[in-house]
C-alpha positions in Angstrom: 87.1 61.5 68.9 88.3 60.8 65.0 85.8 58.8 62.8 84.9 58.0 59.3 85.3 60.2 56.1 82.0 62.1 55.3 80.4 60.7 52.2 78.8 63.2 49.4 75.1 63.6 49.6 72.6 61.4 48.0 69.0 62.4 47.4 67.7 63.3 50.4 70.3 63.6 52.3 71.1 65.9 55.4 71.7 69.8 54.5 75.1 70.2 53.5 76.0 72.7 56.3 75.6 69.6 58.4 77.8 67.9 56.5 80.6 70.2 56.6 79.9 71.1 60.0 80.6 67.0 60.6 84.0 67.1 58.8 84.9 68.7 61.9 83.4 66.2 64.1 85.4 63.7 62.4 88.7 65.5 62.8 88.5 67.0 65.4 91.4 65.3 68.1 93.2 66.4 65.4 92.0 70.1 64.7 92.4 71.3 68.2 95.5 69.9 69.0 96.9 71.8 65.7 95.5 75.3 67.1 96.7 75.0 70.3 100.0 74.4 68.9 99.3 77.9 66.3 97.7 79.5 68.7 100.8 79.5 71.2 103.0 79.9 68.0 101.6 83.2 66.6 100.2 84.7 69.9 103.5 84.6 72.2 101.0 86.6 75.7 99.2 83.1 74.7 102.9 80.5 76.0 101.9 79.4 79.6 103.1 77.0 81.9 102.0 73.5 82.3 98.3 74.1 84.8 97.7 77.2 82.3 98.1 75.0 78.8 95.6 72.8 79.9 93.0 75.4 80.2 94.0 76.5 76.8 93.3 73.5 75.4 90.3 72.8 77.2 88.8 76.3 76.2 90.0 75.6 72.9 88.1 72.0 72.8 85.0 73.3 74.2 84.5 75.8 71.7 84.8 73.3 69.0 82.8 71.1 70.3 80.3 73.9 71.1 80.1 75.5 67.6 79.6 72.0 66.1 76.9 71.2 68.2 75.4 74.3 67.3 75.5 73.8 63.7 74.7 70.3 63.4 71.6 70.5 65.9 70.4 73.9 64.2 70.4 75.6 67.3 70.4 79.4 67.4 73.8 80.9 68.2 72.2 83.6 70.1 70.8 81.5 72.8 74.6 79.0 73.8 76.2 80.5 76.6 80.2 80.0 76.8 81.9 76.9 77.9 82.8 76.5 81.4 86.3 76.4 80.5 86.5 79.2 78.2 85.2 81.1 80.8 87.8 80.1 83.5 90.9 80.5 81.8 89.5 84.1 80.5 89.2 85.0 84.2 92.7 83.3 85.0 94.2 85.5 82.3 92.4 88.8 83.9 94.7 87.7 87.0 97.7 87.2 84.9 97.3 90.4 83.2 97.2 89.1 80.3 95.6 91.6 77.7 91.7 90.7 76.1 93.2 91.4 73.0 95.6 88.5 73.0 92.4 86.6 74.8 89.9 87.7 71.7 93.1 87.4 68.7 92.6 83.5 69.2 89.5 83.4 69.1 89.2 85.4 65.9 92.3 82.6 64.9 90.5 79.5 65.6 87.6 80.8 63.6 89.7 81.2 60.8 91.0 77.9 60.6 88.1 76.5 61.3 86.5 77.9 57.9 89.3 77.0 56.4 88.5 73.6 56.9 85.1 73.0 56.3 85.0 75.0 53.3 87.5 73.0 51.6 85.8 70.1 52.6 82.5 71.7 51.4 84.1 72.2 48.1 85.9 68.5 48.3 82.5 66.7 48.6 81.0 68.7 45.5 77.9 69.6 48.0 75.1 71.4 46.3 74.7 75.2 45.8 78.5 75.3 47.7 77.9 79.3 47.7 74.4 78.8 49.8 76.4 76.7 52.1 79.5 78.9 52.2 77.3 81.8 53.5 75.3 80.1 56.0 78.5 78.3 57.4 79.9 81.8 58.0 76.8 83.4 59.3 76.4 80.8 61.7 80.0 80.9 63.1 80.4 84.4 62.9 77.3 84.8 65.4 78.5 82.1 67.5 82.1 83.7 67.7 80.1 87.2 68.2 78.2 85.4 71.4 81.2 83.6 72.6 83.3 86.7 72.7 80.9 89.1 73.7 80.3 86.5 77.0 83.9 86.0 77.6 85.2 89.8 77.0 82.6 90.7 80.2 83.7 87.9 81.9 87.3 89.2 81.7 86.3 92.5 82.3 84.5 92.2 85.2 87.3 89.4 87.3 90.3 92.1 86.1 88.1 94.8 88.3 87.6 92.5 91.0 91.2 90.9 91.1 92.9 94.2 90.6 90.9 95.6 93.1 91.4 92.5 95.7 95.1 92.8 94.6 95.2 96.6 95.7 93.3 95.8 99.0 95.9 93.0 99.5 99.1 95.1 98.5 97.3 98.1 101.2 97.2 95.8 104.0 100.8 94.8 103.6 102.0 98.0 103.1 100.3 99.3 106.1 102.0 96.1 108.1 105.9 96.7 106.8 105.2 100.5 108.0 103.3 99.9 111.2 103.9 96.8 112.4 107.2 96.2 114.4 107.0 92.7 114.1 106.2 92.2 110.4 106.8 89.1 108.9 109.3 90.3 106.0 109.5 86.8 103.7 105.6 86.8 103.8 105.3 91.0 103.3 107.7 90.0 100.0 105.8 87.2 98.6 102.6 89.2 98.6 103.9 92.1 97.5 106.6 90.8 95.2 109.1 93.5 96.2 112.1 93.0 98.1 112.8 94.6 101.1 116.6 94.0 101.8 118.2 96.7 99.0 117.9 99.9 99.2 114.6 102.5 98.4 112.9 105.5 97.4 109.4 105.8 97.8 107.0 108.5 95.7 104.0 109.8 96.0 102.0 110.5 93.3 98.9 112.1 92.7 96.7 113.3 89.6 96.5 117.0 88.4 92.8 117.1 87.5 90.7 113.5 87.9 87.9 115.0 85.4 90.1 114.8 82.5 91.7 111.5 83.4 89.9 108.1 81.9 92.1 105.6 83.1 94.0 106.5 86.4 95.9 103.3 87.1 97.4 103.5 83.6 98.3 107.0 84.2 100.2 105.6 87.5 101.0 102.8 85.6 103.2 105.0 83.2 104.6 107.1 85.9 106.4 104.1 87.4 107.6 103.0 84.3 109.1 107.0 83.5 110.3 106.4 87.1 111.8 103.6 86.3 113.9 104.4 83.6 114.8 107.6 85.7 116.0 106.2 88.6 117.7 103.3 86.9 115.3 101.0 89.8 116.2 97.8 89.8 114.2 94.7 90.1 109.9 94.8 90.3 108.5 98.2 91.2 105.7 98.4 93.9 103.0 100.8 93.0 99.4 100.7 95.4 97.1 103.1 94.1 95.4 104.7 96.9 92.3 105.7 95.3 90.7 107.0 92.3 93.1 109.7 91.9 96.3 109.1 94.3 99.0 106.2 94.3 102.6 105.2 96.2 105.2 103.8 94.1 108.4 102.2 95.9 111.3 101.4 93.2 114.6 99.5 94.2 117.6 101.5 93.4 121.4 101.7 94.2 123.0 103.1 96.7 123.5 107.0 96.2 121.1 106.9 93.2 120.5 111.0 92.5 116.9 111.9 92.9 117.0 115.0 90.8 113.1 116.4 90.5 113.9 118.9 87.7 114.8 115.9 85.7 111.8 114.3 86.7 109.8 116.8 85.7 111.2 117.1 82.6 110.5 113.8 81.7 106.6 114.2 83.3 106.6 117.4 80.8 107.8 115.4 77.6 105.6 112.3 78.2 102.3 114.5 78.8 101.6 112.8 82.0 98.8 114.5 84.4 100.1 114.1 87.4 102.4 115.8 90.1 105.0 113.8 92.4 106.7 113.8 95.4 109.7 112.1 95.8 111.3 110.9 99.0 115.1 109.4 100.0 117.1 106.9 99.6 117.4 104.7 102.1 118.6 101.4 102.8 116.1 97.8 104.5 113.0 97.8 105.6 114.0 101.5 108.0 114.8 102.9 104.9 111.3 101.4 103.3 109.6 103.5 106.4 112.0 106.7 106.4 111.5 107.1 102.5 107.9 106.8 102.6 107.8 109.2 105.5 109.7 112.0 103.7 107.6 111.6 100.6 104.3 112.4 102.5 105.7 115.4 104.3 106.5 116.4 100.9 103.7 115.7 99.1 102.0 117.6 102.1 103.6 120.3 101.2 103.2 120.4 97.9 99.5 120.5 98.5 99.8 123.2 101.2 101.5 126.0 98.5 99.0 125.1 95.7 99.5 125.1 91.9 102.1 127.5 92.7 104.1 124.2 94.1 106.9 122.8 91.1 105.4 119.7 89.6 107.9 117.6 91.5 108.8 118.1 95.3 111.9 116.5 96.4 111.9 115.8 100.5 115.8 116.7 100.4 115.1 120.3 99.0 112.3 121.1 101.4 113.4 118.8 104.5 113.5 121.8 106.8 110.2 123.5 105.8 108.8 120.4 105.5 109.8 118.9 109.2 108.1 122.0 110.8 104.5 121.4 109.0 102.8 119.9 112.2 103.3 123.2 114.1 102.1 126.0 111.8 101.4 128.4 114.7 105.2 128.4 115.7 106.0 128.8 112.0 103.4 131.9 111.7 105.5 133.4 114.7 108.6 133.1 113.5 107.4 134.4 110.0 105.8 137.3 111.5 109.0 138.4 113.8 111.5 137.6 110.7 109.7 139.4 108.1 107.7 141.8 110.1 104.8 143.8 107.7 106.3 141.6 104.3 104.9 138.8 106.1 101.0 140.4 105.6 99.2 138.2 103.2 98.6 140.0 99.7 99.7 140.0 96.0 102.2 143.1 96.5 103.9 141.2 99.0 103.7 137.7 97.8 105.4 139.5 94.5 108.6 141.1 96.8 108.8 138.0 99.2 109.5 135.7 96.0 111.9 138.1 94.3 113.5 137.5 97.6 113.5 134.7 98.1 115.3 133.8 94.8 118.0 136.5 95.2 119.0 135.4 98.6 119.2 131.4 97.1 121.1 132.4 94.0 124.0 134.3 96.2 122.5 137.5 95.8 122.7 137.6 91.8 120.5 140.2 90.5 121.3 138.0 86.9 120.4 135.1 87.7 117.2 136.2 89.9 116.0 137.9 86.9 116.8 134.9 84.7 114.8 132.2 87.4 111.9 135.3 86.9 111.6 136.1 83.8 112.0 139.5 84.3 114.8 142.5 83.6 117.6 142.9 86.0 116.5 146.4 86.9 113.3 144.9 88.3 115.1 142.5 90.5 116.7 145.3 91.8 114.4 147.7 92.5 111.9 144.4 93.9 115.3 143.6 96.4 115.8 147.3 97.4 112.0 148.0 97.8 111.6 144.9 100.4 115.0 145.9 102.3 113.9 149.8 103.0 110.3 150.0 103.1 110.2 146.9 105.5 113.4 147.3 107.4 115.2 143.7 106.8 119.0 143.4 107.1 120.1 140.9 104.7 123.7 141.3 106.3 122.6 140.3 110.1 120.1 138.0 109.3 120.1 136.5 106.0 119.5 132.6 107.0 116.5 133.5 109.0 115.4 135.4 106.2 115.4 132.8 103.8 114.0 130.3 105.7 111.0 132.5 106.6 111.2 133.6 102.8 110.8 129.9 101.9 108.4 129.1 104.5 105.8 131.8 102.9 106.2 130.6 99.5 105.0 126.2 100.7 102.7 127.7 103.6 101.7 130.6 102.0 98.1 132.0 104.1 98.8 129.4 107.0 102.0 131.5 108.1 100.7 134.9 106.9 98.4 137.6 108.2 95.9 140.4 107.4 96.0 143.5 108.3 92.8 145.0 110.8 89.8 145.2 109.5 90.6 143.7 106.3 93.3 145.8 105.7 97.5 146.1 105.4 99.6 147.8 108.7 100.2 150.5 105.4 96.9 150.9 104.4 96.5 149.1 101.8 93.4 146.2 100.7 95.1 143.0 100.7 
């Protein structure tokens, strides 16, 4: 509603932070259709469509029409709770992830412009002691902005918790459909997860290092897909579900062939500080290749988790596909361990030390160099380490050098399910473990 220019004060007239406060009134049609135009200008999260502009400028003309109320009728600015429709299109931009910040920035915008025009008008109509008035205006709008914000920040807060975790119950179920059920809808499982399903996929596990020291998870996961990403050179939308507090699946579109190379993958965990360890699966085409990947990323992430912090930071299924296959029947693999590898296959440090020198020399092609370069010890070591676990425990590396190092291998992402102790506590040698 416009109406008629405010008139200075005679005698008796109304206090002049009325008066400004009414220069508002007056203009207001005009006011609010200005800021909605800034506001979208100068804060570009702030551009919606059509449905979304109208609750901006609804919000918008609430507020005003709030805060003049407040000031005209000298009501306290502590006791106004926030518009209906400020408090509807904060919660719609929790569920557009758009960021409080952008959501608080216009508030703190309109404020400013609103000063700006009823103090010039405060100085225009020569009001009396303008300084008195100047203060009280902005006391009065600065505590109604503090209110407003303060109810509309929790408001935000609390429908981003409850929408992103509606949105991860959601994304779960349709997950567990595309890899369960044979007769999944796929146009509907891609509309509610926004991920397409035709191209061709590599799904990760991913799962934090130590929760205690760890704020924010989902921006931690959030991060990894985005390093993941880049990596992989994905294409498209990502799909990340975070299983709980501390674990998460990510699924990333990628082309045909795409390397999945895990020491590059950790380097680039190592250079952006990121707590968290990965398993990666394969690449696979459709929705088979949807199920296959995420198959192969559990078994390796399952192994990961059965060697311990020993494991690398990133497990690749392809590197570990054979050890990895055979986790659902550890007694066979304890057999086989035990008849390859005989009294090297007794669980204790000595051991552990001589079955990973090994290991390594038999996967570089028997290079004492380059074992002792993987180790990080002298050459002479290596050697003595290799000729200490050939004599003293009777292995052939000639007759039987693949069993060997897939027992070897075995030990090192199994490590006490495939071993064994000695009796009574002890080492066939003697030994304590």
């Amino acid at each position: 509603m416009t109406g008629s220019p405010v008139e200075p004060p005679r005698d008796g007239a109304q206090d002049p932070v009325v008066l400004a406060a009414q220069v508002m009134q007056a203009r207001r049609d005009d006011f609010i259709a200005q800021l909605v135009a800034t506001t979208e200008a100068e804060i570009s999260q702030l551009e919606h469509d059509a449905a979304l502009r109208g609750l901006l400028e609804a919000s918008i003309t609430e507020n005003i029409v709030t805060a003049v109320h407040v000031i005209i009728n000298g009501i306290d600015p502590q006791t106004v709770d926030a518009p209906a429709s400020a408090v509807s299109y904060a919660r719609r931009l929790a569920q557009r992830d758009v960021p409080l910040s952008a959501l608080l920035r216009a508030y703190r915008l309109g404020h400013a412009q609103s000063l700006d025009l009823v103090l010039g008008e405060a100085v225009r109509l020569e009001l009396p002691d303008p300084a008195g008035t100047v203060i009280k205006l902005v006391s009065l709008t600065s505590a109604f902005l503090d209110r407003i914000c303060d109810q509309i920040g929790r408001v935000y807060e609390q429908e981003r918790e409850r929408w992103v975790g509606s949105r991860r119950v959601l994304r779960q179920y349709w997950v567990n459909q595309l890899l369960d059920n044979p007769r999944i809808d796929l146009r509907q499982a891609e509309a509610a997860l926004d991920y397409r399903l035709s191209g061709t996929h590599v799904a990760v596990e991913g799962w934090c290092c130590d929760t205690a020291d760890i704020t924010d998870p989902a921006a931690v996961f959030d991060r990894l897909t985005s390093l993941l990403y880049t990596v992989l050179h994905a294409q498209g939308r990502p799909l990340l579900v975070q299983t709980d507090e501390a674990d998460a699946r990510i699924w990333l579109a990628v082309r045909p062939g795409c390397p999945v190379d895990p020491d590059t993958v950790a380097t680039e965990l190592a250079d952006a500080a990121l707590p968290v360890r990965v398993a990666l699966g394969v690449v696979r085409q459709g929705l088979d290749g949807f199920r296959r990947s995420t198959r192969a990323a559990a078994r390796a992430k399952a192994l990961a988790l059965s060697a311990g912090p020993s494991a690398p930071r990133v497990v690749a299924f392809a590197r570990v596909a054979p050890v990895a296959l055979l986790a659902d029947e550890p007694g066979q693999l304890a057999d086989f361990v035990s008849d390859t590898l005989g009294d090297l296959a007794v669980d204790d440090p000595r051991r552990e030390l001589l079955r990973e020198t090994l290991r390594v020399f038999l996967s570089t092609n028997r290079s004492y160099a380059a074992t002792a370069d993987q180790l990080l010890v002298h050459r002479n070591t290596v050697h003595y380490r290799v000729q200490r676990a050939v004599d003293h425990y009777h292995l052939d590396l000639d007759a039987n050098a693949f069993d060997l190092h897939f027992a070897l291998d075995v030990c090192r992402w199994h490590g006490a399910k495939v071993l064994r102790r000695g009796a009574n506590g002890r080492t066939p040698d003697g030994h304590l473990p």
